[in-house]
Rosetta silent file (secondary structure, phi, psi, omega in degrees, C-alpha in Angstrom):
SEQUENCE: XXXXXXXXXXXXXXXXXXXXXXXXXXXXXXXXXXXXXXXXXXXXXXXXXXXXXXXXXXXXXXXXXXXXXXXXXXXXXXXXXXXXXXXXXXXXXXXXXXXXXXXXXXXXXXXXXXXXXXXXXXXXXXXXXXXXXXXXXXXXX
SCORE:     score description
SCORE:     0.000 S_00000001
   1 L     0.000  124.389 -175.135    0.000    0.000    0.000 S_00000001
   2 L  -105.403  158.869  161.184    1.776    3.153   -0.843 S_00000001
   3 L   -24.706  175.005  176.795    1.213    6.551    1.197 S_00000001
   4 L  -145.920  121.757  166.436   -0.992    9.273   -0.136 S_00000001
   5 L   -59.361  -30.054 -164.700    0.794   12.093   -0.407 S_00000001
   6 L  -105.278   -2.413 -176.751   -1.454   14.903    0.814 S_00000001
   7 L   -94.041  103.801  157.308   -3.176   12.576    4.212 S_00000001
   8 L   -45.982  126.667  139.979   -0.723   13.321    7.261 S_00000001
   9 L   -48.143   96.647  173.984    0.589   10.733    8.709 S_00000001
  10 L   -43.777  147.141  175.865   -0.114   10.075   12.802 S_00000001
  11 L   -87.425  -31.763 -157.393    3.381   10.598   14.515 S_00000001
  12 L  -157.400  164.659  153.042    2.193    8.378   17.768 S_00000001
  13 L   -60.845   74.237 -148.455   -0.448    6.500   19.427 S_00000001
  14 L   -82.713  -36.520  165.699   -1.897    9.140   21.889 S_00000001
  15 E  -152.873 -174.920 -156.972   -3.988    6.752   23.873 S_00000001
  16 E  -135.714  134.106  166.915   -5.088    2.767   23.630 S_00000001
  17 E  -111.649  122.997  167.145   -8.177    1.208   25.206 S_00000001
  18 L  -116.466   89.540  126.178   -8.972   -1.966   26.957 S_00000001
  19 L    14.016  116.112  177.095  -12.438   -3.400   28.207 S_00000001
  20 L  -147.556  138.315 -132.894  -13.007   -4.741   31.176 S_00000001
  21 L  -105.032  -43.142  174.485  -15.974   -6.118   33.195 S_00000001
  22 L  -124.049  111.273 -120.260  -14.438   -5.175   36.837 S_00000001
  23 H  -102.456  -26.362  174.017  -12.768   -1.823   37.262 S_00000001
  24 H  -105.827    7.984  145.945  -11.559   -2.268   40.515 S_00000001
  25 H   -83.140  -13.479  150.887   -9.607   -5.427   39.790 S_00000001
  26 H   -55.874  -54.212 -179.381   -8.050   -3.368   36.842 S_00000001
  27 H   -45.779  -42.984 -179.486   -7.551   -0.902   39.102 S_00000001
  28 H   -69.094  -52.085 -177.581   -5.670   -2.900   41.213 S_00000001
  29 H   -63.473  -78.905 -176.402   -3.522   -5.097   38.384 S_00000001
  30 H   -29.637  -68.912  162.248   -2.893   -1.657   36.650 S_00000001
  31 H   -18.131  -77.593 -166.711   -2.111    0.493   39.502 S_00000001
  32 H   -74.649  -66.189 -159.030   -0.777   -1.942   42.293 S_00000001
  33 H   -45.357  -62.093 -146.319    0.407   -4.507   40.436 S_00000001
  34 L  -100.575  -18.178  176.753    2.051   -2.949   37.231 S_00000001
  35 L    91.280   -4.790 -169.989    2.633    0.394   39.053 S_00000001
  36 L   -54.184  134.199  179.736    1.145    2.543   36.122 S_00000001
  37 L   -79.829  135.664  168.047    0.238    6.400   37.562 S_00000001
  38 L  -109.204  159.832 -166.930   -2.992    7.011   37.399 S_00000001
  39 L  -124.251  -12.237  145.747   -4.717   10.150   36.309 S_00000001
  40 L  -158.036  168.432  159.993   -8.058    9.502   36.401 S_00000001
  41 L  -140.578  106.965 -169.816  -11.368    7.546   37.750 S_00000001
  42 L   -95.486  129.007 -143.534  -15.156    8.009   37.038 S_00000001
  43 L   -42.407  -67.460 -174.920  -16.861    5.628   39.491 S_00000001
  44 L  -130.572   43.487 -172.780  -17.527    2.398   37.405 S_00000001
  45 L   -91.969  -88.504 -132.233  -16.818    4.018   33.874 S_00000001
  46 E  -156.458  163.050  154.766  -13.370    4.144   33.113 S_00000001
  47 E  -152.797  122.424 -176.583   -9.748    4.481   34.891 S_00000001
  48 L   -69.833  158.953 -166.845   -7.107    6.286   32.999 S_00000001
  49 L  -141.787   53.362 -144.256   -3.614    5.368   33.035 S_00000001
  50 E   -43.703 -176.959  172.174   -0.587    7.712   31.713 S_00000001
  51 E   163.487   99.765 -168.983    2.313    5.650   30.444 S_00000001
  52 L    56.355 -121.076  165.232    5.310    7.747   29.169 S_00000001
  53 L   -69.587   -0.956 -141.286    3.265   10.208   25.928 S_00000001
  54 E  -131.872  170.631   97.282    0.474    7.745   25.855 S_00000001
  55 E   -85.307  137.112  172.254   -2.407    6.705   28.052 S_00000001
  56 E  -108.641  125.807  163.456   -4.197    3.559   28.328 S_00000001
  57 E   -82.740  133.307 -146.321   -7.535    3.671   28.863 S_00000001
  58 E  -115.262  119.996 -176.004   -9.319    0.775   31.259 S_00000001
  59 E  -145.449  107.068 -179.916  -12.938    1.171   30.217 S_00000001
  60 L   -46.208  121.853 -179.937  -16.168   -0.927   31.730 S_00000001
  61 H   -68.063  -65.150 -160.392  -17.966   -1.577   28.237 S_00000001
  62 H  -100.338   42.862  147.531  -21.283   -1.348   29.502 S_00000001
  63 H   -85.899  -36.616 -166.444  -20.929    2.332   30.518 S_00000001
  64 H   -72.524  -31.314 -159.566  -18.931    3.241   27.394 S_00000001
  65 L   -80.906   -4.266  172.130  -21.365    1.784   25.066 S_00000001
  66 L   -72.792  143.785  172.952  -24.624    4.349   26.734 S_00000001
  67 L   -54.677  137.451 -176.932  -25.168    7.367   24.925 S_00000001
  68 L   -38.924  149.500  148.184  -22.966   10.499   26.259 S_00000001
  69 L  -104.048   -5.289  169.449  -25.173   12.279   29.038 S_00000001
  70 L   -97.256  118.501 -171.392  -23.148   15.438   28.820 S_00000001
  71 L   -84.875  -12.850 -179.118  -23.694   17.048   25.479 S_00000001
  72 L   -91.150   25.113  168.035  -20.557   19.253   25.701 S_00000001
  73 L  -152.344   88.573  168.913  -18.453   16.135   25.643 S_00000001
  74 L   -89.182   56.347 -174.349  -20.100   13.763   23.034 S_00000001
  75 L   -73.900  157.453 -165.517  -18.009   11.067   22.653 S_00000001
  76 L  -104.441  177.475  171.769  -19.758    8.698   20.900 S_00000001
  77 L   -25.753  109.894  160.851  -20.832    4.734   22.139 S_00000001
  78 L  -129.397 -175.259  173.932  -17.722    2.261   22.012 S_00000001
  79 L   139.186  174.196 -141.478  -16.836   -0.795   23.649 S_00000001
  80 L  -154.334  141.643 -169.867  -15.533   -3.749   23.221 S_00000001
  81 L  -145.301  130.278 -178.899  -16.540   -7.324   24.352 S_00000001
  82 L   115.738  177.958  169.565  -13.447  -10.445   24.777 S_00000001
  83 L   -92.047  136.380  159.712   -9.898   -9.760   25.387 S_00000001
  84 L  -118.952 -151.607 -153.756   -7.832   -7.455   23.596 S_00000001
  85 L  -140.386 -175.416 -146.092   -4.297   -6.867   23.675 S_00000001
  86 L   173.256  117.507  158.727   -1.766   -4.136   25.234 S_00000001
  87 E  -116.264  134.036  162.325    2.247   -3.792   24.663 S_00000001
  88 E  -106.002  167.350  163.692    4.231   -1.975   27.052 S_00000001
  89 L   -86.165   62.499  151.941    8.023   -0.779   26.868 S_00000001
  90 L   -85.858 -157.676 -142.680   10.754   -1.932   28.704 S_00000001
  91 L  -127.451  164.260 -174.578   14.263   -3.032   28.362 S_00000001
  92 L   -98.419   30.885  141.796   15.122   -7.001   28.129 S_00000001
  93 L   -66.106  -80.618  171.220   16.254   -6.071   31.654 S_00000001
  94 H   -46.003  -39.566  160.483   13.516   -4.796   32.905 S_00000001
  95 H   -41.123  -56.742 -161.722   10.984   -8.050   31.511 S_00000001
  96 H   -47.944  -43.274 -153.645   13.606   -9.909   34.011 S_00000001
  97 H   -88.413  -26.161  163.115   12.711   -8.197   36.763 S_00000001
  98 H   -61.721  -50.200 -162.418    8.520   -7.621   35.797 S_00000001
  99 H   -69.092  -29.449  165.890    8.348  -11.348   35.472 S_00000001
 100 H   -90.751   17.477  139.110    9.549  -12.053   39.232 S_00000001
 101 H   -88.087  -52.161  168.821    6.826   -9.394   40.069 S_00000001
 102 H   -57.288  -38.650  179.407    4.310  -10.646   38.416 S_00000001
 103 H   -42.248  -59.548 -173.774    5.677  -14.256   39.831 S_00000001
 104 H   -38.511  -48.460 -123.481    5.390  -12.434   43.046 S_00000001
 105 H  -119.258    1.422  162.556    2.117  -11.223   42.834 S_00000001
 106 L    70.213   23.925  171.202    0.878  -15.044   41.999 S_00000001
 107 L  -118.687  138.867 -168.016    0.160  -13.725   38.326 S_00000001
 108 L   -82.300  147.583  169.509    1.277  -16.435   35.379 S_00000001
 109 E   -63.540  128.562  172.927    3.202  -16.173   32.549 S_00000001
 110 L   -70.849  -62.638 -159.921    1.118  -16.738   29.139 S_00000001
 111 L  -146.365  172.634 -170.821    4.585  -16.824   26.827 S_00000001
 112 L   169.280   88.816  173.934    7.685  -15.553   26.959 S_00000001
 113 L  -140.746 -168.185 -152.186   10.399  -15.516   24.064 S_00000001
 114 E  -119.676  116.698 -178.323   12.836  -14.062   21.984 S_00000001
 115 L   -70.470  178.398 -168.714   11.147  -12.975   18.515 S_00000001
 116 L   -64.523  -39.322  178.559   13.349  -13.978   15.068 S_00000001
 117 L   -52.615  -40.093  179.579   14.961  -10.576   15.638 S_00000001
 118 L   117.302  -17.130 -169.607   16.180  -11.169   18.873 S_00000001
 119 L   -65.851  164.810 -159.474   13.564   -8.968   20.555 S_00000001
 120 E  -120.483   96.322  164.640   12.403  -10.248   24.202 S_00000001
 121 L   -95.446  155.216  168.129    8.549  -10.159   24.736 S_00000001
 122 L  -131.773  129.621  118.957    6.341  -11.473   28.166 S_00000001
 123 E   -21.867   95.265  136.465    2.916  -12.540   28.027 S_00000001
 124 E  -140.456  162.341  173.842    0.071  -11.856   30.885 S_00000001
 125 E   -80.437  154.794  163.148   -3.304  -11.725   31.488 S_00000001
 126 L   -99.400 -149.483 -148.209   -4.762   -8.927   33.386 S_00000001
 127 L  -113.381   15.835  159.168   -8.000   -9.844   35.474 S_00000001
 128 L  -109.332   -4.648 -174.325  -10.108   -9.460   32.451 S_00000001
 129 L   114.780  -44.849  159.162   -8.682  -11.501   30.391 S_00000001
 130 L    -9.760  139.314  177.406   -6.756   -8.897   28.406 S_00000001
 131 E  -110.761   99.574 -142.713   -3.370   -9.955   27.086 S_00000001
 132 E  -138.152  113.303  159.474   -0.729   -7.403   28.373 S_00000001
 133 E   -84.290   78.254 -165.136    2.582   -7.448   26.798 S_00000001
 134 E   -98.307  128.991 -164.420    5.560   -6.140   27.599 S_00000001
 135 L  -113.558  152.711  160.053    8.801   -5.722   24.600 S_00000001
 136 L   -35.211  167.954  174.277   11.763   -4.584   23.733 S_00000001
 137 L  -111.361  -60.566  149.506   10.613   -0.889   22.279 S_00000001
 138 H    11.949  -54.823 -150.941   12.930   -2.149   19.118 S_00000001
 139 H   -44.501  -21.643 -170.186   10.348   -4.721   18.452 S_00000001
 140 H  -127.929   27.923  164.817    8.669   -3.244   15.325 S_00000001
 141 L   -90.586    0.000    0.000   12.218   -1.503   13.960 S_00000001
């Protein structure tokens, strides 16, 4: 597929979503667990997450999918139903030392290898099901 000259190109991802049926065991995996700061939480809605430029958003599906009730901020119905997926960035250090935290923290490894490249990814679930990766930042270079 080639480019179109005249569409900009996104530079970045600005934020990522994942769906999850209980907000305060996200809260908890996300938070506690994985250490991520968080920046916001609307009661059983959503919990925001920064993470470096990006945020991931943690989002109960069936509040996202009701029509806005605020009309000056009309985002419109989403959600999502199943696991979806999630890569984070660290160093093939740093996997060493998240995988005896997660070990710690009694949560199992899905996978864990070296892609053809050499790059180092870990598999886990979070408490939805979600499949939350963490890679080399290399991985797609």
């Amino acid at each position: 597929m080639k480019k179109t000259p005249d569409i900009p190109a996104p530079s970045a991802i600005l934020e990522a979503a994942l769906y999850v049926d209980d907000l305060d065991a996200a809260e908890q995996f996300y938070g506690e667990v994985l250490g991520l700061e968080r920046i916001q939480r609307v009661a059983d809605r959503h919990v925001f997450y920064r993470i470096g430029g990006s945020v991931l958003l943690v989002f109960n599906p069936d509040q996202t999918e009701q029509p806005p009730l605020d009309p000056g901020m009309p985002v419109p119905p989403h959600g999502a139903r199943g696991p979806g997926h999630v890569c984070l960035v660290l160093s093939r250090e740093e996997i060493a030392v998240m995988r005896k935290h997660l070990l710690d923290w009694n949560i199992p490894v899905d996978a864990e290898f070296d892609w053809p490249g050499g790059v180092r990814s870990l598999y886990v679930r979070d408490p939805a099901g979600n499949s939350v990766e963490f890679a080399e930042g290399h991985l797609w270079a």
